[in-house]
C-alpha positions in Angstrom: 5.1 -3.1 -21.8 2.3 -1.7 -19.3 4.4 -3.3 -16.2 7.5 -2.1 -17.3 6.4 1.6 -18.0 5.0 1.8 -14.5 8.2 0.7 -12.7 10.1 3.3 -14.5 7.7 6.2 -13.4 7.1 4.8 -10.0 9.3 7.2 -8.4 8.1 10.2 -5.8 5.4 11.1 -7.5 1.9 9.5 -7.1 0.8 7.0 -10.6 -2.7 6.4 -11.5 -3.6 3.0 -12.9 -7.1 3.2 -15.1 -8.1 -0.3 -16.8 -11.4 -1.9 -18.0 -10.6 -5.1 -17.4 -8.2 -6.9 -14.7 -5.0 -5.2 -14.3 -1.8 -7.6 -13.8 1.5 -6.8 -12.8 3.9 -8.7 -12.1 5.7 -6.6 -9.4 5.2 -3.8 -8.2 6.8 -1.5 -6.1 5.4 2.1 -4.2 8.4 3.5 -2.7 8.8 5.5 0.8 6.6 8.3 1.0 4.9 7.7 -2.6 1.2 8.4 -3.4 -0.2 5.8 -5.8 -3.9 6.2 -7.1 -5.3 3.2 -9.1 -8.6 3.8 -10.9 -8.6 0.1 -12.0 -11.3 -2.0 -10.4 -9.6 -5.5 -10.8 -5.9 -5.5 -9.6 -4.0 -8.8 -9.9 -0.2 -8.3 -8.2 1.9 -11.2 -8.3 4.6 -8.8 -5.7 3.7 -6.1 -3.9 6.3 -3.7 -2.4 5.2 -1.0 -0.1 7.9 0.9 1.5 8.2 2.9 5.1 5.2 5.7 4.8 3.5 5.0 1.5 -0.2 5.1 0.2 -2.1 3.1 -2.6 -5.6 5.3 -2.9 -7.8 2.6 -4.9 -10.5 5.1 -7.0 -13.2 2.7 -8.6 -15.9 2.7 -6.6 -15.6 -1.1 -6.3 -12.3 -2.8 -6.5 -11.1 -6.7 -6.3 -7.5 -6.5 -5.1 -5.3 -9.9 -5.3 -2.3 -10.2 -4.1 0.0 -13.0 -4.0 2.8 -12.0 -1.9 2.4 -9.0 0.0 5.8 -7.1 1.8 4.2 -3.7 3.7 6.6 -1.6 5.8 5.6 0.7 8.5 2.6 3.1 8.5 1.8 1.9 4.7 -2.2 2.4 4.1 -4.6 0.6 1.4 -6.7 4.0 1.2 -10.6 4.0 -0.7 -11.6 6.8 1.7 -14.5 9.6 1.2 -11.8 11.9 1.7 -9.5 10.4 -0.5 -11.8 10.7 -3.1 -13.1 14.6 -2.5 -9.1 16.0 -1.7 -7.1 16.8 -4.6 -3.9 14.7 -5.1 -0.3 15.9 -3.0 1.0 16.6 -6.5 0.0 16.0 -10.4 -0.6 12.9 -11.2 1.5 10.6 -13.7 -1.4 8.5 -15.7 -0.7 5.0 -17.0 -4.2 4.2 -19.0 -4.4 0.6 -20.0 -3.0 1.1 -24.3 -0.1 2.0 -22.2 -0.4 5.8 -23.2 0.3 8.4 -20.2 -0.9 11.5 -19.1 1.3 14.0 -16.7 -1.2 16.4 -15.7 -5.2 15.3 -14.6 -7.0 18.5 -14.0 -9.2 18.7 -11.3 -12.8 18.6 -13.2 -11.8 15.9 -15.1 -10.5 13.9 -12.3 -13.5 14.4 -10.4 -15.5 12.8 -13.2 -13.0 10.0 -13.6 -13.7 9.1 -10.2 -17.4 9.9 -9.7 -16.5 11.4 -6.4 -18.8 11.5 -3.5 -18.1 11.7 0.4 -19.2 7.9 0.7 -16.1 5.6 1.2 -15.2 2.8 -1.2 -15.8 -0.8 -1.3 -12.4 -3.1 -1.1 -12.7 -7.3 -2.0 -9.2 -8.6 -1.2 -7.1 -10.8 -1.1 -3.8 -11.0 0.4 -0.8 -13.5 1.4 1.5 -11.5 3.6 5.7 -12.1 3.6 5.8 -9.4 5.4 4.2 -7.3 7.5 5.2 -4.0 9.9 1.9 -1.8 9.7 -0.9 -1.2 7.7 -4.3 0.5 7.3 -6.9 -0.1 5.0 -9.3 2.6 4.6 -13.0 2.2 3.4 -14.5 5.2 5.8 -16.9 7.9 5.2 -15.7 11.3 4.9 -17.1 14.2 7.3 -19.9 16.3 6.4 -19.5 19.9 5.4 -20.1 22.6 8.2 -23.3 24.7 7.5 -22.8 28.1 5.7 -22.9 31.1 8.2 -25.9 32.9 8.6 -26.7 36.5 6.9 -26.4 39.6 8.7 -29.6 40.9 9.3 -30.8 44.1 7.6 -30.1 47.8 8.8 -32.8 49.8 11.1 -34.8 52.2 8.7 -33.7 55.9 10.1 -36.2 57.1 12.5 -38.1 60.6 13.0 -38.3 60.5 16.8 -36.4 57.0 17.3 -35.1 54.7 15.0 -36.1 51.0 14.5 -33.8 48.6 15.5 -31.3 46.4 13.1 -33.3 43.3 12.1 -32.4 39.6 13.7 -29.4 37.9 12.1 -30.4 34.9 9.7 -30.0 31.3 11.2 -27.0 29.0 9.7 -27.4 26.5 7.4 -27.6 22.8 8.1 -24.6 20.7 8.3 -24.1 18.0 5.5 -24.2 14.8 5.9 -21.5 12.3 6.8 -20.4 9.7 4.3 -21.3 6.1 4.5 -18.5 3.6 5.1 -17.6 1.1 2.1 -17.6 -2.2 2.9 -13.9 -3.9 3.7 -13.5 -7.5 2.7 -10.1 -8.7 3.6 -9.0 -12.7 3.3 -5.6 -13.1 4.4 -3.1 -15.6 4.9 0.5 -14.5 6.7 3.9 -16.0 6.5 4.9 -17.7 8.9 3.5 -14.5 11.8 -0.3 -13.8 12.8 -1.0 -9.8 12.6 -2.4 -7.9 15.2 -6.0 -6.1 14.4 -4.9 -2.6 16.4 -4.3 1.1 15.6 -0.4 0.6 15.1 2.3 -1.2 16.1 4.5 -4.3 14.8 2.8 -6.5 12.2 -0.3 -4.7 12.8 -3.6 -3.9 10.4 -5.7 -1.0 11.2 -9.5 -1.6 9.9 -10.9 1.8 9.1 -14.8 1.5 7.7 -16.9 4.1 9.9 -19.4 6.5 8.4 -18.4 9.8 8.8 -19.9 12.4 11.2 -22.2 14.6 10.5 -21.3 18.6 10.0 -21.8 21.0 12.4 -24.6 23.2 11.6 -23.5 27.0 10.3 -22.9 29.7 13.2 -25.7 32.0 12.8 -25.5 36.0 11.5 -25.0 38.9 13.3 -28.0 41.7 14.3 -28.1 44.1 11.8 -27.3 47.7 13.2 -30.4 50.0 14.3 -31.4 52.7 12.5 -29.7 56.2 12.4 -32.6 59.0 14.0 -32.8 62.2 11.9 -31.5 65.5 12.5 -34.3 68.6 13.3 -33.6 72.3 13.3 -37.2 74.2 14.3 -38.7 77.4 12.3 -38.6 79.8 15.1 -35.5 82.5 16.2 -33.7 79.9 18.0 -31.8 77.2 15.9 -32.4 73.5 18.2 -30.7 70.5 16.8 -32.0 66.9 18.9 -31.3 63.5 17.9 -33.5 61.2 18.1 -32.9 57.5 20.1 -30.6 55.2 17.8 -32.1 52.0 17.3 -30.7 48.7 18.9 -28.3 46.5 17.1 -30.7 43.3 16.1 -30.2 39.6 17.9 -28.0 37.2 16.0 -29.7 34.3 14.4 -29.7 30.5 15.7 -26.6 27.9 14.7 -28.3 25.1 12.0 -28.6 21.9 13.0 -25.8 19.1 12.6 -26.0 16.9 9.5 -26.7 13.4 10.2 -23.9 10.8 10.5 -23.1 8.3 7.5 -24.2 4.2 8.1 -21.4 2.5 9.0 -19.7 0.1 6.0 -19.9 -4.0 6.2 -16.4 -5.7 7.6 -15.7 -9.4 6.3 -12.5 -10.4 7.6 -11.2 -14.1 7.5 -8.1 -15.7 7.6 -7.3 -18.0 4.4 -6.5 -21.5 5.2 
């Protein structure tokens, strides 16, 4: 019932897969351009289909991915990225829970809690015999840290007497965040009848992302605050004199934060199955 459900939905539109225990289907195909996000954390796929430009963004913070025959087209990508986890999906979300029951719609706070989502990439155990193979990249990475706030404008000059003060210094920008830790990326593999190529892109290639991410630039600091205004006089005597006094100075802008620190880099265990 479950496998059959989720080939009838699995059409433009991304499909989340949320199960306790292992999830098994017997085939299963993501078609070109399709977003699929799995929450499961034990995927057993007798046939795996990926078409020309599609995604699989795997959600559990762990997950054990089998896969007995294995047919990825070009620019495909296994994706357990910080980012993928932060960035709200391309669309709404089609739900398949494991009773088989669906969901069209997970709101964002929910979905946030679903996934426990931090800026730490994801750890990926699989397993893989590949038919086929054009390009693919499996993505445990960190995401980047956040850029510092900007600092405050510093405060106004008090008006003056004689001469006004001058604006007060801008306030300093925040620290950057942090950059997310890479999750480890465990791949055992076995092709057809090819060997793969470990580079960027290209023909019957796999692209191993599992970096930590950088580090955010710190915040850009605040502006000077203006300087004061000097006050109007008129004397007591016959003859009427107006004089301004000197305008303060416009204050010095603050300092930029420091850059957040960069994540560790994730483990990479990569053997080829006999």
């Amino acid at each position: 019932m479950k496998t059959t459900l989720l080939l009838l939905v699995c059409l433009w539109m991304p499909i989340n897969l949320r199960a306790q225990n292992r999830h098994h289907i017997s085939k299963l195909t993501v078609v070109m351009g399709e977003v699929l996000e799995v929450f499961s954390d034990s995927l057993h796929i007798d046939t795996l289909i990926m078409q020309d430009d599609s995604r699989i963004v795997f959600l559990a913070p762990e997950t054990k991915l089998v896969i007995e025959n294995a047919f990825v087209g070009k620019n495909c990508k296994w994706d357990a990225s910080g980012a993928s986890a932060i960035n709200k999906p391309k669309f709404n979300a089609l739900s398949v829970f494991a009773d088989g029951s669906t969901a069209t719609y997970i709101p964002k706070t929910q979905r946030v809690q679903m996934v426990n989502a931090s800026n730490n990439g994801r750890n990926i155990y699989a397993s893989v015999i590949f038919r086929f193979l054009y390009g693919l990249t499996i993505d445990t990475s960190g995401e980047y840290g956040h850029v510092g706030r900007t600092g405050m404008t510093g405060a106004k000059g008090l008006d003056g007497s004689n001469a006004a003060p001058n604006g007060q210094p801008g306030g300093d920008g925040g620290p950057g965040g942090s950059g997310g830790d890479g999750g480890t990326l465990s791949l055992l593999y076995a092709c057809d009848g090819f060997s793969p190529v470990f580079l960027k892109e290209g023909f019957r290639s796999i692209n191993l992302l599992y970096r930590g991410g950088l580090g955010g630039s710190g915040g850009p600091p605040g502006r000077g605050g203006n300087g004061g205004v000097a006050r109007r006089y008129i004397d007591n005597g016959n003859n009427t004199v107006e004089w301004d006094g000197r305008k303060g100075s416009t204050g010095p802008y603050g300092r930029f934060g420091p850059s957040g620190d960069n994540g560790m880099d994730g483990a990479l265990i990569l053997k080829k199955l006999n």
